[in-house]
MMTF fields as JSON, N, C-alpha, C and O atoms, coordinates in Angstrom:
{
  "mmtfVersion": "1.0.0",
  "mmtfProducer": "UNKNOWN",
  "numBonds": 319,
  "numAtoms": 320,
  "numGroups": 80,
  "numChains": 1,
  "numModels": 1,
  "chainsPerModel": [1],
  "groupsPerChain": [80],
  "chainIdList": ["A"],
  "bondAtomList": [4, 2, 8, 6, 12, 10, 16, 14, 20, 18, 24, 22, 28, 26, 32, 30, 36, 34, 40, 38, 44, 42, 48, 46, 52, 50, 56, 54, 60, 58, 64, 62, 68, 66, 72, 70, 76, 74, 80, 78, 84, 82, 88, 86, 92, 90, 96, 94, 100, 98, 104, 102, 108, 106, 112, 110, 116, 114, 120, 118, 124, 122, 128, 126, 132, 130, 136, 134, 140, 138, 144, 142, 148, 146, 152, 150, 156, 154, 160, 158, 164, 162, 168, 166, 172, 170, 176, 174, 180, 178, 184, 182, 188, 186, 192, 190, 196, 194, 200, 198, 204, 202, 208, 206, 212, 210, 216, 214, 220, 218, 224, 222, 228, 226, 232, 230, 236, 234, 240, 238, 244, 242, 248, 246, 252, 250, 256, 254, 260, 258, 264, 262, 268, 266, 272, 270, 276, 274, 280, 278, 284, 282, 288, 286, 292, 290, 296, 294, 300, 298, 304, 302, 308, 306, 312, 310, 316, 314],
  "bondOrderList": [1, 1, 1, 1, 1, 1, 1, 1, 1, 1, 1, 1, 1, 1, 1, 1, 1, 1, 1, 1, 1, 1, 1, 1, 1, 1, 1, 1, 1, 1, 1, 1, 1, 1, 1, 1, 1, 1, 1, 1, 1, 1, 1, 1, 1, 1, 1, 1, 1, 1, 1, 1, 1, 1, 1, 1, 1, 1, 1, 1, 1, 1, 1, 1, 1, 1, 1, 1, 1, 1, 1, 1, 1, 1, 1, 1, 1, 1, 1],
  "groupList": [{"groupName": "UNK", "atomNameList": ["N", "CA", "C", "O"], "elementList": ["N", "C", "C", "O"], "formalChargeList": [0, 0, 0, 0], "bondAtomList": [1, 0, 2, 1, 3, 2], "bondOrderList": [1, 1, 2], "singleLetterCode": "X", "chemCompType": "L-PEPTIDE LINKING"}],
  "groupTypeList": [0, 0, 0, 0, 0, 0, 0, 0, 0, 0, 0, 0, 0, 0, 0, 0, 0, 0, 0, 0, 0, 0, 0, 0, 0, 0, 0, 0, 0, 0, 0, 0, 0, 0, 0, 0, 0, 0, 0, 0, 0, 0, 0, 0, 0, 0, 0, 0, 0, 0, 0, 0, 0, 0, 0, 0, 0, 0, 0, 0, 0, 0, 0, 0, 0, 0, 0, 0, 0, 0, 0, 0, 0, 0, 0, 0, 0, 0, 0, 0],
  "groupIdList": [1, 2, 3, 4, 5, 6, 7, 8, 9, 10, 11, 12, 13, 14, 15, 16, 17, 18, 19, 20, 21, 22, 23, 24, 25, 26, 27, 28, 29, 30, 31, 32, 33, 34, 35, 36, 37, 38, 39, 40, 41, 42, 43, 44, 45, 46, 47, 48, 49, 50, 51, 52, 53, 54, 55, 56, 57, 58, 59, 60, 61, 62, 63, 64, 65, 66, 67, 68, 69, 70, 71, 72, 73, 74, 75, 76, 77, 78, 79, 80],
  "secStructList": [7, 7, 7, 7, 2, 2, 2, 2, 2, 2, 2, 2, 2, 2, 2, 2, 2, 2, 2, 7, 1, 7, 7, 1, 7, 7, 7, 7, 7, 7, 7, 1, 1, 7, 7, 7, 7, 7, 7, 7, 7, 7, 2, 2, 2, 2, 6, 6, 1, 1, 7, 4, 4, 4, 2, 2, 2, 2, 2, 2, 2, 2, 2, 2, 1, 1, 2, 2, 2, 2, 2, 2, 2, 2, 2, 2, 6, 1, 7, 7],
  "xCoordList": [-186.144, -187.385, -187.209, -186.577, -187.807, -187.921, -189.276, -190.339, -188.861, -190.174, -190.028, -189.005, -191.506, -191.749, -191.651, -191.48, -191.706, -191.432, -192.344, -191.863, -193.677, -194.681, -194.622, -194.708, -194.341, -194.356, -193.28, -193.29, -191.424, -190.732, -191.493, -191.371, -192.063, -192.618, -193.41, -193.152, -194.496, -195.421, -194.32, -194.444, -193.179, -192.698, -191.79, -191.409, -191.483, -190.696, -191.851, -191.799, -192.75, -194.09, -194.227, -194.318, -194.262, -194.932, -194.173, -194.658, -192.576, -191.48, -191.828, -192.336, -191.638, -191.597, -192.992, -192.972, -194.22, -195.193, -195.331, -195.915, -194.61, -194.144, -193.712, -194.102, -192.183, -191.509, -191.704, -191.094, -192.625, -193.296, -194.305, -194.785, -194.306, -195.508, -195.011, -194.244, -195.401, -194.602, -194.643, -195.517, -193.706, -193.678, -193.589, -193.004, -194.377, -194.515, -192.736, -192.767, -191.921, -190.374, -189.784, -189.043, -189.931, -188.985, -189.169, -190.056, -188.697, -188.727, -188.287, -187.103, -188.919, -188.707, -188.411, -189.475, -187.55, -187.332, -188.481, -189.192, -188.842, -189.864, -188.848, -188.043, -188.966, -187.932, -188.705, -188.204, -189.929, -190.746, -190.713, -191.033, -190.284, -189.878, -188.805, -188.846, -187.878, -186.564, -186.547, -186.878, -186.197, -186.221, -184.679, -183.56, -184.909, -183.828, -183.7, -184.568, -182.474, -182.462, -181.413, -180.214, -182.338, -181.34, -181.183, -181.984, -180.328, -179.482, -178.832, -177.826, -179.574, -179.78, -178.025, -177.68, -177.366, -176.293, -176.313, -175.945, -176.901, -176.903, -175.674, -175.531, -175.159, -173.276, -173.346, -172.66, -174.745, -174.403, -174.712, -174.417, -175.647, -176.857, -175.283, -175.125, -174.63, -173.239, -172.392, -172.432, -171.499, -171.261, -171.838, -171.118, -172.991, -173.64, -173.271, -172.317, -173.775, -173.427, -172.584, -172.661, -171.594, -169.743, -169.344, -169.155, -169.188, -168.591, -166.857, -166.486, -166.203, -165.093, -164.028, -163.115, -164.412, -162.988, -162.701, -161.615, -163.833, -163.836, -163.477, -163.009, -163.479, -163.189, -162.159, -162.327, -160.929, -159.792, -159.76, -158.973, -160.585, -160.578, -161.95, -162.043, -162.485, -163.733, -162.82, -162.808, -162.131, -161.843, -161.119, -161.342, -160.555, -159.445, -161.043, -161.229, -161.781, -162.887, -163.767, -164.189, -164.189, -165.093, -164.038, -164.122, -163.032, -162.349, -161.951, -161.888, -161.571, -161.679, -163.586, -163.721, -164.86, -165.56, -166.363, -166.884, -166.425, -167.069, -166.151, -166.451, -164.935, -164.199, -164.229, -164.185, -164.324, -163.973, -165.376, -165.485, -166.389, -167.711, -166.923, -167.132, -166.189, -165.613, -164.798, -164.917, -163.811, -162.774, -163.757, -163.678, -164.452, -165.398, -165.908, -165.396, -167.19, -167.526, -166.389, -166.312, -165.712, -164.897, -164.415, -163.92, -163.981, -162.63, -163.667, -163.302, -164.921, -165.822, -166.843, -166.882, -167.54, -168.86, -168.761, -169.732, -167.71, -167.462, -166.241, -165.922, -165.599, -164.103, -163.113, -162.54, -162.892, -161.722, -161.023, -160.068],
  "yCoordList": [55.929, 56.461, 56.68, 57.663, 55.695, 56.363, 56.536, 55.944, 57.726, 58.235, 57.973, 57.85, 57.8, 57.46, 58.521, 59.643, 58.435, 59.723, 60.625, 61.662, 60.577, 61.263, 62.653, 63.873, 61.257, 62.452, 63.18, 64.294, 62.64, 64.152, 65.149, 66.339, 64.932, 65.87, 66.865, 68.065, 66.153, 66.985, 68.19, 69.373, 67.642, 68.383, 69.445, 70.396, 69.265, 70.427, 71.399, 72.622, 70.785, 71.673, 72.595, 73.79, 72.261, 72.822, 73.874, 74.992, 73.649, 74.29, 75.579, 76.615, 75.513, 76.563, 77.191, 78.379, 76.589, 77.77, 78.866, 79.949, 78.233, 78.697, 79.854, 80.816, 79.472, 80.467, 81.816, 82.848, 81.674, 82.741, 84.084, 85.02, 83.618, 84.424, 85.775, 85.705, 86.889, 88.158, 88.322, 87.689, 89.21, 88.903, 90.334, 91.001, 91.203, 92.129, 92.558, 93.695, 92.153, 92.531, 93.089, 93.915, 92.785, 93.791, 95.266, 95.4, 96.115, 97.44, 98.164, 98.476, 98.366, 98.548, 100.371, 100.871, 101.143, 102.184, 102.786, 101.87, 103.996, 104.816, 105.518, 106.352, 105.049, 105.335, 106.299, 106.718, 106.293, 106.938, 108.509, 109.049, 109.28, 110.607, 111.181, 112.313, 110.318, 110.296, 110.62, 109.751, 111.796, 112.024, 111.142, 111.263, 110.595, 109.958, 110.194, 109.782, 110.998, 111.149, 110.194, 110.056, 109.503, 108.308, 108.928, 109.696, 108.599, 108.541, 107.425, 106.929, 107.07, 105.582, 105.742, 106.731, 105.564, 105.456, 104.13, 103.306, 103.721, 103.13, 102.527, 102.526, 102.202, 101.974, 101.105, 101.264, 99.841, 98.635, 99.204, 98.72, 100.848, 101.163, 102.045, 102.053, 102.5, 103.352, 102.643, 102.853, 101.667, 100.934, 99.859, 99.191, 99.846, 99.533, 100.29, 99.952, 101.86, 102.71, 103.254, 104.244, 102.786, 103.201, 102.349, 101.186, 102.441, 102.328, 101.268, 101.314, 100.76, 99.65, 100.588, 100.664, 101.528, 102.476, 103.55, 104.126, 103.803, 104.339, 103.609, 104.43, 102.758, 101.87, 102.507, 102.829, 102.588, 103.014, 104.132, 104.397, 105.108, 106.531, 106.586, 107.503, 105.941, 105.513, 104.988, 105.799, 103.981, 102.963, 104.023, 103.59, 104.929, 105.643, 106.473, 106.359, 107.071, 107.77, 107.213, 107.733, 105.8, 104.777, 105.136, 106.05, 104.008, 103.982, 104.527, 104.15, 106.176, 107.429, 107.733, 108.116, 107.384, 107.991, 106.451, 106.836, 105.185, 104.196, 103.627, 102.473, 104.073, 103.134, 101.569, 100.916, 101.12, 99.865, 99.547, 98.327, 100.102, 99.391, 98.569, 97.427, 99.417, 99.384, 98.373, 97.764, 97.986, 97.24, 95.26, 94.075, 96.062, 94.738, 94.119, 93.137, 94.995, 94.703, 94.024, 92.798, 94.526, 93.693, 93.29, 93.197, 92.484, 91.525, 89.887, 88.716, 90.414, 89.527, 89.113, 87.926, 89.754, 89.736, 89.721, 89.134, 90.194, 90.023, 89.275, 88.801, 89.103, 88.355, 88.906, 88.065, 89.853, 90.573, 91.115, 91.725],
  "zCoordList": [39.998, 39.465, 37.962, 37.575, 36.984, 35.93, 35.268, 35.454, 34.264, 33.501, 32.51, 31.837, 32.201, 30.736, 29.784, 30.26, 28.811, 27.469, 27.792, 28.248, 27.699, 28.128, 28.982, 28.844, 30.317, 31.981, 31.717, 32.242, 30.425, 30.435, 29.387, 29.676, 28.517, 27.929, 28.773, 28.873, 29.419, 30.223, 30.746, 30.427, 31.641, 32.411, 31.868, 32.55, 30.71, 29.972, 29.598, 29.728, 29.185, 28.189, 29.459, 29.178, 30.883, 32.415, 32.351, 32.528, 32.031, 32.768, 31.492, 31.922, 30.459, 29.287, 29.5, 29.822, 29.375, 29.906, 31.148, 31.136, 32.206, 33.461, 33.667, 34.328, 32.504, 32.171, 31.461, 31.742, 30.516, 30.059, 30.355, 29.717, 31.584, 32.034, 32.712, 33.673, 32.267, 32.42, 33.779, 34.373, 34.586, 35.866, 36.064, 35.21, 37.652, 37.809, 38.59, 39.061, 38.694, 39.283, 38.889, 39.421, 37.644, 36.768, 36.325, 35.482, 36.605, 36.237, 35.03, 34.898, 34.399, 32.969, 32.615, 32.252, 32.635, 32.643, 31.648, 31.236, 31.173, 30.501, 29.581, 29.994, 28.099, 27.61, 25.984, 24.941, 26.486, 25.147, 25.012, 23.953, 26.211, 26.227, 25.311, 24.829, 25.128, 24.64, 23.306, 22.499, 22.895, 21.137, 20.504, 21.003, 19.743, 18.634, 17.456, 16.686, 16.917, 15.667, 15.029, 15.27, 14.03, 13.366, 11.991, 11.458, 11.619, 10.145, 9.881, 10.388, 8.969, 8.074, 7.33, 7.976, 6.853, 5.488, 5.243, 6.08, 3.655, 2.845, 1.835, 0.612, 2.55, 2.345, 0.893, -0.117, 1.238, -0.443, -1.278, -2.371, -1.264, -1.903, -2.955, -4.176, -2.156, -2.45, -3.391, -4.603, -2.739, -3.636, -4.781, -5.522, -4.762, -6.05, -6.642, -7.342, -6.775, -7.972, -8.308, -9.035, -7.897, -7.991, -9.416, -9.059, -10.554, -11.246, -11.31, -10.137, -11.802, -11.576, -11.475, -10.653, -12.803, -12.468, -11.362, -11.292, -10.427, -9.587, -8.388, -7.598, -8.02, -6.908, -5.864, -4.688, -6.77, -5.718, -5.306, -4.396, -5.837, -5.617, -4.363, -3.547, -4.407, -3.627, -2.447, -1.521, -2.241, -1.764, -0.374, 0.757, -0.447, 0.448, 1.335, 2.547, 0.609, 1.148, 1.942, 2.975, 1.373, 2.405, 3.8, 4.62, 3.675, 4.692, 5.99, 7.16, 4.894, 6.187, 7.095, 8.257, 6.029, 6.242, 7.309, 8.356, 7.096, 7.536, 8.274, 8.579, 8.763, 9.575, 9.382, 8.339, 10.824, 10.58, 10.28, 10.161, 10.127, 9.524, 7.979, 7.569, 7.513, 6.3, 6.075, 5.012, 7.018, 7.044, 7.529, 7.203, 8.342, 8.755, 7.329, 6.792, 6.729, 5.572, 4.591, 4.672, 3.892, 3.134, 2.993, 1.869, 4.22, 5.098, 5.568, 5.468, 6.042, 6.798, 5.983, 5.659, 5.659, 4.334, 3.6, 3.123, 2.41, 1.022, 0.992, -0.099, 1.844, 1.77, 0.772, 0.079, 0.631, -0.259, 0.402, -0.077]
}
């Protein structure tokens, strides 16, 4: 049996609309009761305004205070 270009299109286009259609099974927990308090820290916003000669004196404080957020950042993202 083969198909032409067409009939696979049709049948993918079938399968992906299919798929989309929200389905009543799933149970979705109620999660809008829930108070969250976030605290943002602005870590690039930080080191932007750090000065060159400050770096190393900075550099021991990140570390203790951002963990490996810290070690991630300038090992992975800045590559230093």
């Amino acid at each position: 049996m083969k198909l032409k270009p067409l009939q696979k299109y049709f049948f993918f286009f079938t399968v992906a609309i299919a798929s989309c259609r929200e389905t009543t099974t799933i149970n979705r927990p109620k999660v809008n009761h829930i108070a969250v308090d976030v605290k943002i820290e602005r870590f690039d916003k930080e080191l932007a305004a750090t000065k060159p000669e400050e770096l190393l004196h900075y550099n021991k404080l990140w570390q203790q205070k951002y963990g490996a957020f810290y070690r991630d950042y300038m090992s992975q993202m800045l590559q230093i």
